[in-house]
C-alpha positions as a Markdown table, in Angstrom:
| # | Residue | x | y | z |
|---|---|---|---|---|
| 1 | Unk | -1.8 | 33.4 | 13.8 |
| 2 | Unk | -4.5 | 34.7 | 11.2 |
| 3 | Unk | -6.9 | 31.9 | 9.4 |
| 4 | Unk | -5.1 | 33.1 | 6.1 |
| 5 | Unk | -1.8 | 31.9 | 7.5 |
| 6 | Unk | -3.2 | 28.3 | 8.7 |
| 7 | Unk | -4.8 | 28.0 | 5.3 |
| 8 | Unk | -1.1 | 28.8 | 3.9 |
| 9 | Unk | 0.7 | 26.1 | 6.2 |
| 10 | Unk | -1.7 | 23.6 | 5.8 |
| 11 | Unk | -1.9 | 24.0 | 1.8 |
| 12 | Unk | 2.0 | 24.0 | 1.6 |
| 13 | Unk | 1.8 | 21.0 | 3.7 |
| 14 | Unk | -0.6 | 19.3 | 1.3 |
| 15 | Unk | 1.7 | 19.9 | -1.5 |
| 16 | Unk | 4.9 | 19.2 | 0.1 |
| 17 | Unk | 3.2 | 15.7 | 1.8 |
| 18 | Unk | 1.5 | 14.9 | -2.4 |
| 19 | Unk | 5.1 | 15.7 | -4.0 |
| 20 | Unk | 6.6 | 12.9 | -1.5 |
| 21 | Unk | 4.0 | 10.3 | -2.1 |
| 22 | Unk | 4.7 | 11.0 | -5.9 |
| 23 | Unk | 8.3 | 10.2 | -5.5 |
| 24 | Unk | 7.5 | 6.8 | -3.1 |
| 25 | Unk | 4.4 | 5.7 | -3.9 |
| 26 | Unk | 5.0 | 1.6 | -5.4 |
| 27 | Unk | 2.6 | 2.2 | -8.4 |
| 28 | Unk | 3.5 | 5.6 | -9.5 |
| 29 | Unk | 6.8 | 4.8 | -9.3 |
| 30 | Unk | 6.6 | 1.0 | -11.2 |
| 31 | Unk | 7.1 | -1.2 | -8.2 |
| 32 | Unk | 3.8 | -2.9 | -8.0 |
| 33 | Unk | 0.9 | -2.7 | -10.1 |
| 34 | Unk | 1.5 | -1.8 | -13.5 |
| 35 | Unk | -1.3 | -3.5 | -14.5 |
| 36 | Unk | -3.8 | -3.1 | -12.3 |
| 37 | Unk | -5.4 | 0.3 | -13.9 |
| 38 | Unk | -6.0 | -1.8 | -17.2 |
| 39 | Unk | -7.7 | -4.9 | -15.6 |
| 40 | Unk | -11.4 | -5.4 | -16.7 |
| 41 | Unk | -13.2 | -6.8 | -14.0 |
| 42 | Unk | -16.8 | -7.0 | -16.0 |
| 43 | Unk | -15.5 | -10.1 | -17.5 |
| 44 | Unk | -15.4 | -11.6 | -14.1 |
| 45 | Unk | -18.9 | -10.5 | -13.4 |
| 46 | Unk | -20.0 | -11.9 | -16.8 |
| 47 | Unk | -18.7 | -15.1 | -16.6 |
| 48 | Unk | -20.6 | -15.4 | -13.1 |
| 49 | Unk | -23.9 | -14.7 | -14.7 |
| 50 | Unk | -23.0 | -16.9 | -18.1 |
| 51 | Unk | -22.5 | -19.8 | -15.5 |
| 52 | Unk | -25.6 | -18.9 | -13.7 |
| 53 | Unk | -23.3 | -19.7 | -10.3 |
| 54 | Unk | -21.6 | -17.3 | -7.6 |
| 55 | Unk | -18.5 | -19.4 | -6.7 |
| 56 | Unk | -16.0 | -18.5 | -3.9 |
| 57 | Unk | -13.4 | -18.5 | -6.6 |
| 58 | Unk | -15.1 | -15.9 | -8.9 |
| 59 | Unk | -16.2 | -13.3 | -5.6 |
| 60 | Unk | -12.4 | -13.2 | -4.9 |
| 61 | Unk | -11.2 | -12.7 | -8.2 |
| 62 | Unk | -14.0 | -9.8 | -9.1 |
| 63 | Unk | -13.5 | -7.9 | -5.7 |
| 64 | Unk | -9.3 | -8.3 | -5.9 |
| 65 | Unk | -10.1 | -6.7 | -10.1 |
| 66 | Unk | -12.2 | -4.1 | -8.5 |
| 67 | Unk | -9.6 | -3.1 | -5.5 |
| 68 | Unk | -6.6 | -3.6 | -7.3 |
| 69 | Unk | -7.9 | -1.3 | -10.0 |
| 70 | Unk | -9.4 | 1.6 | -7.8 |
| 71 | Unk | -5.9 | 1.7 | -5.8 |
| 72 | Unk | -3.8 | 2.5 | -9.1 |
| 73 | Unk | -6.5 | 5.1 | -10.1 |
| 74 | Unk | -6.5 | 6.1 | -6.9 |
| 75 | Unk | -2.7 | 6.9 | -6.4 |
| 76 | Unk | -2.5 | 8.9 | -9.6 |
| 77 | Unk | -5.5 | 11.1 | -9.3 |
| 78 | Unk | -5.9 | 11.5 | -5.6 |
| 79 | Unk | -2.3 | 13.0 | -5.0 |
| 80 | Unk | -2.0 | 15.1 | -8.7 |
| 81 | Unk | -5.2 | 16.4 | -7.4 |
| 82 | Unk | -3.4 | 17.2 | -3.9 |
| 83 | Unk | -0.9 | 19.0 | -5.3 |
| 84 | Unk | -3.4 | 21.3 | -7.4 |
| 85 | Unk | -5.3 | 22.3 | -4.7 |
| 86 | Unk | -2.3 | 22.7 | -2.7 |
| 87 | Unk | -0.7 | 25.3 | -4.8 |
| 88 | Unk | -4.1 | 27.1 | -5.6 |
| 89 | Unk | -4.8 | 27.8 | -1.7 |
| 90 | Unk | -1.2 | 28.4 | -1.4 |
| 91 | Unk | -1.1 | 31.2 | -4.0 |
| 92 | Unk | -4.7 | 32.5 | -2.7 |
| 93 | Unk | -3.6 | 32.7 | 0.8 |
| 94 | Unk | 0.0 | 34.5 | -0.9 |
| 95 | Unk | -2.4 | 37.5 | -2.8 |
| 96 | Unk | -4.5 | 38.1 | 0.2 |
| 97 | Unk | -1.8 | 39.8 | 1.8 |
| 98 | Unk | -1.8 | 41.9 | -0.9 |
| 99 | Unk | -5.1 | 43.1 | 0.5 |
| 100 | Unk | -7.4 | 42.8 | -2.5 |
| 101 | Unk | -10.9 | 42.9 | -1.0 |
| 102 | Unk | -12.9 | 41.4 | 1.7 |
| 103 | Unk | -15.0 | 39.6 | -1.3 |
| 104 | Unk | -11.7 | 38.3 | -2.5 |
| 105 | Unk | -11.0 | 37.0 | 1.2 |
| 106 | Unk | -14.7 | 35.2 | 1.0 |
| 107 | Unk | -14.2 | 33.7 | -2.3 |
| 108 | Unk | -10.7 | 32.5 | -1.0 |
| 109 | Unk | -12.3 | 30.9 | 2.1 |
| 110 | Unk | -14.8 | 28.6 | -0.1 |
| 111 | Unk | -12.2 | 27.3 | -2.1 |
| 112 | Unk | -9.8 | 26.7 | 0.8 |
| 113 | Unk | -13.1 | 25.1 | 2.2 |
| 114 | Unk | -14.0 | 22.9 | -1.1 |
| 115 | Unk | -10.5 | 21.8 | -1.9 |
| 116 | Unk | -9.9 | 20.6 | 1.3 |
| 117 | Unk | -13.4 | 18.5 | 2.2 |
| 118 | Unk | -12.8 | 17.1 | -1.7 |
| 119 | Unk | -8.9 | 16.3 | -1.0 |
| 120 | Unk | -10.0 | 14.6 | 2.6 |
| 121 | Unk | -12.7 | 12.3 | 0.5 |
| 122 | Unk | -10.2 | 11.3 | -2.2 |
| 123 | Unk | -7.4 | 10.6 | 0.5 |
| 124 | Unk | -9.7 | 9.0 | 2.8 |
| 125 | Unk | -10.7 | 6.6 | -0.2 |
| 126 | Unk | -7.0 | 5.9 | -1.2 |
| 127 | Unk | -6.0 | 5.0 | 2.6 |
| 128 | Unk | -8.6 | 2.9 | 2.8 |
| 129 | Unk | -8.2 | 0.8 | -0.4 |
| 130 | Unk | -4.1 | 1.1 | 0.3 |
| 131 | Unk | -4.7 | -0.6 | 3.3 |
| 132 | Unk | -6.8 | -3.1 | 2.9 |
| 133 | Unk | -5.0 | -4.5 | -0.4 |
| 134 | Unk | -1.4 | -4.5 | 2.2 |
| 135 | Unk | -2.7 | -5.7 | 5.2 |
| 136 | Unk | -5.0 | -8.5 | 3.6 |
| 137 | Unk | -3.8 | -9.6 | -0.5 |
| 138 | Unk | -1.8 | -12.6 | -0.9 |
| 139 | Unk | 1.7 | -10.6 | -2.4 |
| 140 | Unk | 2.4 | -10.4 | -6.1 |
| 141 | Unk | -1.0 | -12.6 | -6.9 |
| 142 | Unk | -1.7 | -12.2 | -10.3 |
| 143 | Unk | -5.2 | -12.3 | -12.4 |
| 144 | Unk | -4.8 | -15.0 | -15.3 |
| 145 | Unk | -7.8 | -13.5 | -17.4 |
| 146 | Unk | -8.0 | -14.9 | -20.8 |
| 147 | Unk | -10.7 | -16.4 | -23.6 |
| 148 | Unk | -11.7 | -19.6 | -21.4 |
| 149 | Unk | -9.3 | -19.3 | -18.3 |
| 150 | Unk | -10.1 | -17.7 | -15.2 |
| 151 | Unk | -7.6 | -18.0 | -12.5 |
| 152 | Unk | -5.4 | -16.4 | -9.5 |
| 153 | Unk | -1.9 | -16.7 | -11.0 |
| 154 | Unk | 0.6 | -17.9 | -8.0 |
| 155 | Unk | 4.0 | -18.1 | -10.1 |
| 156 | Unk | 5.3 | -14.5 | -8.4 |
| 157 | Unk | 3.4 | -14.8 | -4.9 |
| 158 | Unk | 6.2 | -15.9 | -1.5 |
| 159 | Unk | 5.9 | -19.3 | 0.3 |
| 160 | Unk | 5.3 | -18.0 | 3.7 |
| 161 | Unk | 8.6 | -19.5 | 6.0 |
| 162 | Unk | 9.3 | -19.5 | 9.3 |
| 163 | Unk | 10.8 | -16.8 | 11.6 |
| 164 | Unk | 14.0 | -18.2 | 11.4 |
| 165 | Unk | 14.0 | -18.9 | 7.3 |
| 166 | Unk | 13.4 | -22.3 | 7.4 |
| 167 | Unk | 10.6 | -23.7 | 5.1 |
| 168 | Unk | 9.6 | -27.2 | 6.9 |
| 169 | Unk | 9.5 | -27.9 | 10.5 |
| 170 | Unk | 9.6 | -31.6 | 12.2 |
| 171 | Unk | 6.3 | -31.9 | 14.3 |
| 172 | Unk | 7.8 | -35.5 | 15.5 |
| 173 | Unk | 6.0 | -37.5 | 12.9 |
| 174 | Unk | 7.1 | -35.5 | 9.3 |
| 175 | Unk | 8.5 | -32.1 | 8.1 |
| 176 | Unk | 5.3 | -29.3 | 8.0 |
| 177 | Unk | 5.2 | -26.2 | 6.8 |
| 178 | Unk | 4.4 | -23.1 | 8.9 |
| 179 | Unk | 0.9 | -23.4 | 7.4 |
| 180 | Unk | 0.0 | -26.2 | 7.4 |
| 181 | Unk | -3.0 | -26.0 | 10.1 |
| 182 | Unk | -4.3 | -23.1 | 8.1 |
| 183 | Unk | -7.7 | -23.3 | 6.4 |
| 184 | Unk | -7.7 | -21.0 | 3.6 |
| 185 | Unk | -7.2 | -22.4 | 0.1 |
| 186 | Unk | -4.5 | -19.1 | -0.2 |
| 187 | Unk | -3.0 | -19.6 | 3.5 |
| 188 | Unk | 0.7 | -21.2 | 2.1 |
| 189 | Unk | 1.3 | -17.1 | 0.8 |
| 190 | Unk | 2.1 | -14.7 | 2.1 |
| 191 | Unk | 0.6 | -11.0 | 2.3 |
| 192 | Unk | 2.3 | -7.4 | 1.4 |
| 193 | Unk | 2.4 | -6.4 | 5.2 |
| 194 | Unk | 5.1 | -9.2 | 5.0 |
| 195 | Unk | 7.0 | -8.4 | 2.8 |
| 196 | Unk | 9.8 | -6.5 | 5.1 |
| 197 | Unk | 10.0 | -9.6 | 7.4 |
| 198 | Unk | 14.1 | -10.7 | 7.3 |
| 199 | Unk | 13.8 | -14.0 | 5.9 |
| 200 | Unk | 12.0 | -12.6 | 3.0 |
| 201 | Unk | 14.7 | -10.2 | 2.0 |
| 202 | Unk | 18.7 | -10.4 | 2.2 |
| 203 | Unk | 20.1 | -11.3 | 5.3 |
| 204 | Unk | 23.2 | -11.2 | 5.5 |
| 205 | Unk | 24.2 | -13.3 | 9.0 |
| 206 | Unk | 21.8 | -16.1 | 7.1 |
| 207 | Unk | 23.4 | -16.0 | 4.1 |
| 208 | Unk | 27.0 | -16.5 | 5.7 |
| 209 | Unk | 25.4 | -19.3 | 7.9 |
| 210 | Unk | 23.9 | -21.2 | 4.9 |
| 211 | Unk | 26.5 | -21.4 | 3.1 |
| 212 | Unk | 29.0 | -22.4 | 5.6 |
| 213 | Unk | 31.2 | -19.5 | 5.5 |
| 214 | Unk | 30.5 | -18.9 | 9.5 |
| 215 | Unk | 29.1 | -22.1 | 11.8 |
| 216 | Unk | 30.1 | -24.5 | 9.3 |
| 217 | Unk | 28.8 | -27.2 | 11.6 |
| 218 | Unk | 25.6 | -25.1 | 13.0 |
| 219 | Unk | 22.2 | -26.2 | 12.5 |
| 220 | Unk | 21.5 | -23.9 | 9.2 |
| 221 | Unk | 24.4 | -25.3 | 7.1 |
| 222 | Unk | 23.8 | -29.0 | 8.5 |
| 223 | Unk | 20.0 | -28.6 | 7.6 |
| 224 | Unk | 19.4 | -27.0 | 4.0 |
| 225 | Unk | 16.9 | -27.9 | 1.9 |
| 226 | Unk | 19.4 | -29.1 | -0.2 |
| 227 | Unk | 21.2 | -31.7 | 2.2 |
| 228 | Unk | 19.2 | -32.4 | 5.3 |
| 229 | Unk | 19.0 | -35.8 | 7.7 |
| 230 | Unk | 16.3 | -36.7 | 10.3 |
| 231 | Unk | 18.0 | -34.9 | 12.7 |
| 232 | Unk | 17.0 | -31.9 | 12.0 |
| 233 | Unk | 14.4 | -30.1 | 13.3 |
| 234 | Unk | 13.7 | -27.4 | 10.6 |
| 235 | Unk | 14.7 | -27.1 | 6.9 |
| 236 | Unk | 16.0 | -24.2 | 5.8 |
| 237 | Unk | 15.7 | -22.8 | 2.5 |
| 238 | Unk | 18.0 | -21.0 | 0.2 |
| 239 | Unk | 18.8 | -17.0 | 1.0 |
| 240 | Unk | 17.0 | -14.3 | -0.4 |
| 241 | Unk | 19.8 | -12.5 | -2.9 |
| 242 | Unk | 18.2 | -9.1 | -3.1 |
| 243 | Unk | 15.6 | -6.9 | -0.8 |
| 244 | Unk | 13.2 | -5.3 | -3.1 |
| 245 | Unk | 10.4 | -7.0 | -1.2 |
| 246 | Unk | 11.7 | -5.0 | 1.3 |
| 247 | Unk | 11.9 | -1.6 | -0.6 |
| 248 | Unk | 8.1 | -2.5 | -2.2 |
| 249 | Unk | 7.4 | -2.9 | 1.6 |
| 250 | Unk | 8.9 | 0.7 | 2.8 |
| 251 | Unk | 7.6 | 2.6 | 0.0 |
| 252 | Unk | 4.0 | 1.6 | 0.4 |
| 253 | Unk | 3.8 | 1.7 | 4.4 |
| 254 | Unk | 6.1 | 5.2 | 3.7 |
| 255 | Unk | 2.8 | 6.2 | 1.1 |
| 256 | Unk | 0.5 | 5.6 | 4.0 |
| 257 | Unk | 1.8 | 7.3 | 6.7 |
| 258 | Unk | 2.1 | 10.4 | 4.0 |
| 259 | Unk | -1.0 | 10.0 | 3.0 |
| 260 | Unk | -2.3 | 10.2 | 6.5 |
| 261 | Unk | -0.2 | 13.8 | 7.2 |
| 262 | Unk | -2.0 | 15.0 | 4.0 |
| 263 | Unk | -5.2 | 13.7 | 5.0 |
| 264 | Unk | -4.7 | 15.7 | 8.5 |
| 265 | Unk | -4.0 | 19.0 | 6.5 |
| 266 | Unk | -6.9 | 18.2 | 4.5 |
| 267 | Unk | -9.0 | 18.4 | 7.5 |
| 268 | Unk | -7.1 | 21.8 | 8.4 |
| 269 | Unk | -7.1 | 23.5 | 5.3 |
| 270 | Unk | -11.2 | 22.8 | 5.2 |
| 271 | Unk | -11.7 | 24.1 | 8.6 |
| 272 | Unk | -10.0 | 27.2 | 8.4 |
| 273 | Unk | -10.9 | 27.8 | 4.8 |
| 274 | Unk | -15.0 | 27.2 | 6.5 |
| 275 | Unk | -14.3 | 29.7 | 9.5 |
| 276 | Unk | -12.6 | 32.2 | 6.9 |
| 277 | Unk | -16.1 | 32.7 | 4.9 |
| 278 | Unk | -17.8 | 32.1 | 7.3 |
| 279 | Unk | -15.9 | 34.6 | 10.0 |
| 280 | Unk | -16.3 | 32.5 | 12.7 |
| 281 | Unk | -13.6 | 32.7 | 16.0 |
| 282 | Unk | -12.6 | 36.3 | 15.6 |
| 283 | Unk | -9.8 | 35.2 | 17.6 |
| 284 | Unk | -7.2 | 33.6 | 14.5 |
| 285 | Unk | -8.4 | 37.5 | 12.6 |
């Protein structure tokens, strides 16, 4: 195959990959984030230096502001910009079958070239960011930025559970919960890369169990948090009714794997685009 046709693949690629992510991704699409773009973290800042201190409290807030806000401006621009470049390289690498020029061919081969090492940069950016934020924010953790108030808003973020559902566990001297032994002053949360775990989302077998329509006499039904004795050894809490922490969860680990296809044709689309003006390896002529 000629470098024209890879630069055609990969650019067709890019813009099939970008028009996915726009249909997925959990802040283009309202699922997470709505705020985030609109946050002003220089309040955060300011109150640090009007205080004259550098507390724990305030880092976290400032750098959550900061990645929280990059990440929405980051899924908007980064794959609109995508699908630009995408069709532009697509509908160069179209006309130079038509055979316009060898200057044309040049001038086609620095913007294959330039779109792609910009597009890798952006996408690079946006993985990064995407995955940082999932793999280490608490879930659904709020800023509660106001005149005099400065504070991580919890009311929306999960109580992390055990495996099997249950909220409390008997360690032989009282009921614990799973993090109890955990340091952090955010630890009882949990993070988005949990958010598709089962006992976070509708389950159906639990469901049944909890409330007694199956093993009416089995440890779940006999142990709820509800109605529990000393005999138990875990506490269960209620079901989940509904599994949008699960579709939040699938979209965004969906948007990354996407994003990492379009960040591969990035790469392509540069190379090819670099040996096209520069008419290196006569052997894809």
């Amino acid at each position: 195959m000629t470098k024209n046709t890879f630069i055609l693949i990969f650019s067709l690629c890019i813009l099939l990959f970008s028009i996915i992510i726009l249909s997925i991704g959990p802040i283009i699409n309202k699922k997470i984030g709505t705020e985030w773009g609109y946050q002003n973290c220089d309040i955060i800042s300011d109150q640090i230096d009007i205080l004259n201190e550098d507390t724990e409290k305030f880092n976290k807030m400032y750098y959550l502001c900061q990645r929280e806000k990059a990440m929405h401006n980051l899924e908007y621009c980064t794959f609109i910009i995508n699908i630009i470049a995408g069709f532009i390289c697509a509908d160069l690498a179209f006309l130079h079958y038509m055979n316009i020029s060898k200057d044309f061919k040049i001038k086609a081969g620095i913007i294959a070239f330039s779109s792609g090492f910009l597009c890798f940069i952006l996408t690079l950016v946006y993985i990064c960011y995407s995955g940082y934020i999932f793999t280490n924010d608490i879930a659904y953790m709020k800023l509660n930025i106001n005149y005099d108030n400065f504070n991580f808003d919890t009311g929306k973020a999960i109580e992390k559970l055990y495996s099997n559902g249950a909220s409390l566990k008997f360690d032989g001297y009282s009921y614990l919960p799973e993090y109890y032994y955990d340091r952090d002053s955010f630890s009882g949360f949990i993070k988005y890369k949990d958010l598709g775990k089962s006992q976070y989302n509708y389950d159906s077998d639990y469901y049944k169990k909890y409330q007694g329509y199956i093993e009416a006499s089995g440890e779940i039904y006999q142990c709820r948090d509800v109605q529990y004795n000393l005999d138990c050894k875990y506490i269960y809490k209620e079901p989940e009714l509904e599994n949008t922490n699960k579709e939040l969860y699938s979209r965004w680990v969906g948007t990354i794997i996407f994003a990492c296809f379009t960040l591969v044709c990035n790469i392509g689309l540069a190379f090819f685009g670099f040996l096209s003006f520069t008419n290196f390896f006569k052997f894809f002529d």
